[in-house]
N, C-alpha and C positions, 0 to 999 in steps of 0.2 A: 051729739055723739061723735062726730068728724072730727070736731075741734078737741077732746077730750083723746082723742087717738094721735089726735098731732102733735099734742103737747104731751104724749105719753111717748111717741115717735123721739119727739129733742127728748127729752128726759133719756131714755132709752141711746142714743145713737148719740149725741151730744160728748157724754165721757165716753164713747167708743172711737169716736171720731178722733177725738184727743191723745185718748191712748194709742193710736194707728200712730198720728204724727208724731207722737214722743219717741214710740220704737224707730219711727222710718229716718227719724232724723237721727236720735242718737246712734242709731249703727245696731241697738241692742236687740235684734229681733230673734235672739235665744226666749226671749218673753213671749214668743206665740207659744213655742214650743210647752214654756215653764204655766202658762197659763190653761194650756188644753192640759196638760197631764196632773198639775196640780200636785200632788204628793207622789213621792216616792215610792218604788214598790221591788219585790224580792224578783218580777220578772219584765226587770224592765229592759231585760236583755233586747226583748226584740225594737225597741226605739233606738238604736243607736248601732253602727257598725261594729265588730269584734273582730277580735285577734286570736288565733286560735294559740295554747298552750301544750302543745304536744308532751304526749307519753311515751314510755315503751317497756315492755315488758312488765306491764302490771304484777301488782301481787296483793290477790284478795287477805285482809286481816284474819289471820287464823278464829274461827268461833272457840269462847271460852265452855269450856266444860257445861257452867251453868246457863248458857245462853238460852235466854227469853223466858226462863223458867220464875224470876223473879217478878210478881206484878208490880205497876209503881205505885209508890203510895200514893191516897188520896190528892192529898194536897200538892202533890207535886202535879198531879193529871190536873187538876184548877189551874193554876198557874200555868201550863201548859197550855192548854184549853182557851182558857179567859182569855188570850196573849194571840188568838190563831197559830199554834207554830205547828210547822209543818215538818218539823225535825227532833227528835231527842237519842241520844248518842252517847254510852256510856262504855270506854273499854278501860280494864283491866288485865294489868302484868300483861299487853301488848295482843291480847284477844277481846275479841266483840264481846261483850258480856250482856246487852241488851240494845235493842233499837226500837223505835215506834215510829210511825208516819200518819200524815192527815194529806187532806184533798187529793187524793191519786199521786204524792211525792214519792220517790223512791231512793232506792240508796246508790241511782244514777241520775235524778233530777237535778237536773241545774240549778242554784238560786241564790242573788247577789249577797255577797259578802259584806257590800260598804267598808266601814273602816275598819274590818280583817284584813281589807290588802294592806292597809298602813305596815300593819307587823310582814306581812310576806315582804311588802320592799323591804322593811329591817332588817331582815335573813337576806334578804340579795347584796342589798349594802354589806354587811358582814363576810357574804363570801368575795366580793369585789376586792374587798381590803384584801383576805388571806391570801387573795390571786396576784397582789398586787398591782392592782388596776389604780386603786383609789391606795395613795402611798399612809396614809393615816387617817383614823378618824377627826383627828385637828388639821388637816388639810382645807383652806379656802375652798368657800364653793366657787371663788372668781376662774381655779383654776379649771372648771370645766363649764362657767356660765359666762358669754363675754358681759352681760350685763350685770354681772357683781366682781369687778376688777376694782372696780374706783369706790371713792365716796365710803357713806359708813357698810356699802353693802360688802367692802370688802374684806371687815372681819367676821364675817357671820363663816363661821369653819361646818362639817360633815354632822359633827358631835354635836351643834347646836340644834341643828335642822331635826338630829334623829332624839334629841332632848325635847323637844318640841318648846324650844327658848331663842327662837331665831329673833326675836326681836319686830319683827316686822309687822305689817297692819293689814294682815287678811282679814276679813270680817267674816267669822265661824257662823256665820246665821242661817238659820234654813227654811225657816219661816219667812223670810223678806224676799220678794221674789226679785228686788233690786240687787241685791248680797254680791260678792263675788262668789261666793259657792253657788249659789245656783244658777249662774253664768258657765259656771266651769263644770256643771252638771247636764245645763242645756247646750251651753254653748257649742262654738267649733273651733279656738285658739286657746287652748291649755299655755301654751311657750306664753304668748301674750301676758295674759293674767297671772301668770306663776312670775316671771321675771318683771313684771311692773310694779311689783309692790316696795313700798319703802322704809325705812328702817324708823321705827321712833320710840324703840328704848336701845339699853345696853343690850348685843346678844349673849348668850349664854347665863341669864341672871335669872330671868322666871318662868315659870311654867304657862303658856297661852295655849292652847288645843287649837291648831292651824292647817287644815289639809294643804292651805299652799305650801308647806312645808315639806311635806311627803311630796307635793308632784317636786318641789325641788330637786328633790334626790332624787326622784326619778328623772329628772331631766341630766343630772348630774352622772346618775347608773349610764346611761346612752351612750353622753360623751366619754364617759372612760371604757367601753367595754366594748363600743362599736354596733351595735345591733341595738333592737328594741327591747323594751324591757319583756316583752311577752316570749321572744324567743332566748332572753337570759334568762327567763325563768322555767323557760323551758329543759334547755341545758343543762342548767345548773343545781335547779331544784326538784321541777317536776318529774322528770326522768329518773332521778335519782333517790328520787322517794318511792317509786314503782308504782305511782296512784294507777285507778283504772282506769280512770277515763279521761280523756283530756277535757281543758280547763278554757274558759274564755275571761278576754278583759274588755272591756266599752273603751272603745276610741272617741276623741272628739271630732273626728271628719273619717273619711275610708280609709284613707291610707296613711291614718295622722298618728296623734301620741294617745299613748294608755291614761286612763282617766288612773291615776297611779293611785290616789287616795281612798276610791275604791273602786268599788264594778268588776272586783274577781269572782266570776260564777262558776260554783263548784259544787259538788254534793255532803252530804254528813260523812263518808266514809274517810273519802279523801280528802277534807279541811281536816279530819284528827289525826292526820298522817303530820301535820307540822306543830300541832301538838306534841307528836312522837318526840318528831327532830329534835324540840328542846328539852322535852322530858329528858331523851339522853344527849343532853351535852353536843349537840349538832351530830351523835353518830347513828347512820341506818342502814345499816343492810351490810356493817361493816366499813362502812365507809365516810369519812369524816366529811360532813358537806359542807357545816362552817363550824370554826374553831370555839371548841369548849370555853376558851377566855371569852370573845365574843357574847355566846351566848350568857354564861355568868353575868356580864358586865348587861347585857339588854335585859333583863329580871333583875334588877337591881336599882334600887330608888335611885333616880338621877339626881346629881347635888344639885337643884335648884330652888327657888322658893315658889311657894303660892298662896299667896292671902296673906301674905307676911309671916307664913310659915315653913317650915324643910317639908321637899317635896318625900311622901313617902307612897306614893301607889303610881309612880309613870316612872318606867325603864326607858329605856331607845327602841319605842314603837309599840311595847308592850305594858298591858296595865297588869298592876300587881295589888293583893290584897292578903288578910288573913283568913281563913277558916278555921275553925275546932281546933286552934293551934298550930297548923300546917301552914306552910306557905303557899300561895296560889300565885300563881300568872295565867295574863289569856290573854287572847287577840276578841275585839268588841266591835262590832256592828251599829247602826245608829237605831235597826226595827229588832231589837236585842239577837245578832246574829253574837254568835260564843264559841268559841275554842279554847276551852279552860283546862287548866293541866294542876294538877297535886301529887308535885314529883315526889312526896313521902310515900303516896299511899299505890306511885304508878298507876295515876289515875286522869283520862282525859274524858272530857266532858263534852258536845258537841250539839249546841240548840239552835235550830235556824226557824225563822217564824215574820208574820205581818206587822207585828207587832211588841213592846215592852212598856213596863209599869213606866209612869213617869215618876214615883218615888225613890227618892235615896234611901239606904241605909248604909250606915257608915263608910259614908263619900261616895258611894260605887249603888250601881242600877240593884234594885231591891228584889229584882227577879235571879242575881245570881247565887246569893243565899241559899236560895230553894232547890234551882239546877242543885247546888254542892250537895244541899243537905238531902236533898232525893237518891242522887246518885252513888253518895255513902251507904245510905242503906239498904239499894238493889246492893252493892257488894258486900253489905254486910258488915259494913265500919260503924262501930261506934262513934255518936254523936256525943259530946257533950251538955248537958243543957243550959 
């Protein structure tokens, strides 16, 4: 029995051992971190330092006439349901028209965004430009990265980065706990990992889905605007959207950079506040926060290819798609977080949860179908079939 403990002992300790020296030597010991936590989650606010994103002067969404009087259809509460979400969010003509919550969330709960912040830096990048910070969207990123001045890094322009066709070789995997995303998820040097990467196609040619591309631009946002992106987006967004509550971002050390790609924690009320913004054309409260052409031009298929085909559902930050004939855009999450907008029908959609379907339908996550087609018919929109 001794002997069966000891060789259960190597067995056991043996690949542990291993694994110690690989992390201690390679430097990589964000791997304790990515190995105790395992998967990613909607609160994972409290593992990582933040950056507060100040409000001021709130201003609660007016309730629509018909509020909560509508039950949701069946099949929408499935999907919902099946999926854990902890959010469903539907305004019309710029009033609450229904909300619903699970696990004790509220419509001041916190809960990560993931790749929703990709579209918020989109909007910050855009009002940079109108401020003239950032002189063009075909602007070098050399001129505010010193590590993209030379070599092929120094065609990769603004427009590419927010095309997501930077050319470059980040490795989008989130399953490999080797990846550089989940380096830059665990880790403590974003600048590191975002400016090491290298160029090995044409940029501006195809469509590759790269969060090192969003921290670019955020790295990019800093040096032209002087502050962090959390207090630019304080300033320049959040303020001026009147959300209620203020907003947090995950840093990669305390006093380090905003995980830009995502880690904006916010609630259902106030993520369909930037839904607003582009439904009208970047203006809220009267006031133009970024330029109508801007926005046009980020809902608008980027001229690149994918799969050897024209790209037609990725804007600059934003994903676009069809419904019942309408045009849609929305900002997308990796555990199906949504801020989906149907500026025909003045319609935003707002679904935050643990979970989404791993199936497609036509190209795009097969849970958003149902969000649209649910939320047509609490307003009362005909469907097609």
């Amino acid at each position: 029995m001794k002997k069966l403990l000891k060789v259960l002992a190597w067995i056991i300790g043996l690949p542990l051992l291993i694994l110690n020296i690989y992390i201690l030597f390679s430097g990589k010991t964000y791997l304790y971190k990515a190995l105790t936590y395992n998967f990613v989650d909607i609160t994972d606010n409290d593992l990582f330092h933040q950056r507060k994103i100040e409000t001021a002067n709130g201003i609660e969404w007016p309730l629509h006439q018909q509020y909560n009087k509508m039950n949701a259809p069946d099949y929408l509460l499935k999907m919902l349901e099946d999926n854990k979400s902890v959010a469903y969010l539907v305004i019309k003509n710029d009033s609450l028209l229904f909300e619903k919550y699970w696990e004790g969330f509220s419509d001041k709960s916190l809960s990560n965004s993931f790749s929703m912040a990709k579209s918020i830096v989109g909007v910050l990048v855009g009002i940079a430009v109108d401020e003239g910070k950032i002189k063009s969207l075909d602007q070098s990123v050399g001129d505010f990265i010193p590590e993209f001045k030379s070599g092929d890094k120094r065609k990769i322009t603004i427009r590419h980065l927010l095309m997501m066709a930077s050319g470059l070789d980040w490795d989008e995997a989130y399953a490999n706990p080797l990846s550089v995303t989940t380096e830059a998820y665990y880790g403590t040097d974003l600048y590191e990992l975002a400016t090491s990467q290298q160029v090995v196609s044409e940029p501006g040619k195809v469509f590759i889905y790269q969060s090192g591309s969003t921290e670019l631009l955020a790295l990019a946002l800093e040096k032209a605007t002087g502050v962090s992106l959390s207090n630019y987006a304080s300033e320049k967004l959040w303020k001026p959207l009147h959300a209620m509550n203020e907003a947090e971002w995950s840093l990669d050390t305390k006093m380090g950079r905003e995980k830009a790609y995502c880690c904006f924690y916010s609630n259902a009320r106030d993520f369909a506040r930037i839904g607003a913004l582009y439904m009208h054309d970047g203006l809220m409260y009267g006031k133009q926060i970024v330029s109508k052409d801007y926005v046009q031009m980020s809902t608008t298929p980027a001229p690149t290819m994918d799969e050897g085909e024209p790209n037609r559902f990725y804007g600059y930050h934003w994903w676009l798609r069809k419904f019942n004939e309408r045009r849609v855009f929305y900002m997308r999450g990796i555990l199906g977080q949504y801020v989906i907008v149907v500026p025909d029908e003045q319609l935003i959609i707002v679904r935050l949860g643990h979970e989404r379907p791993q199936q497609k339908v036509e190209g795009g996550p097969a849970d958003v179908p149902v969000f649209l087609k649910g939320a047509f018919e609490i307003a009362g929109i005909a469907v097609a079939d």
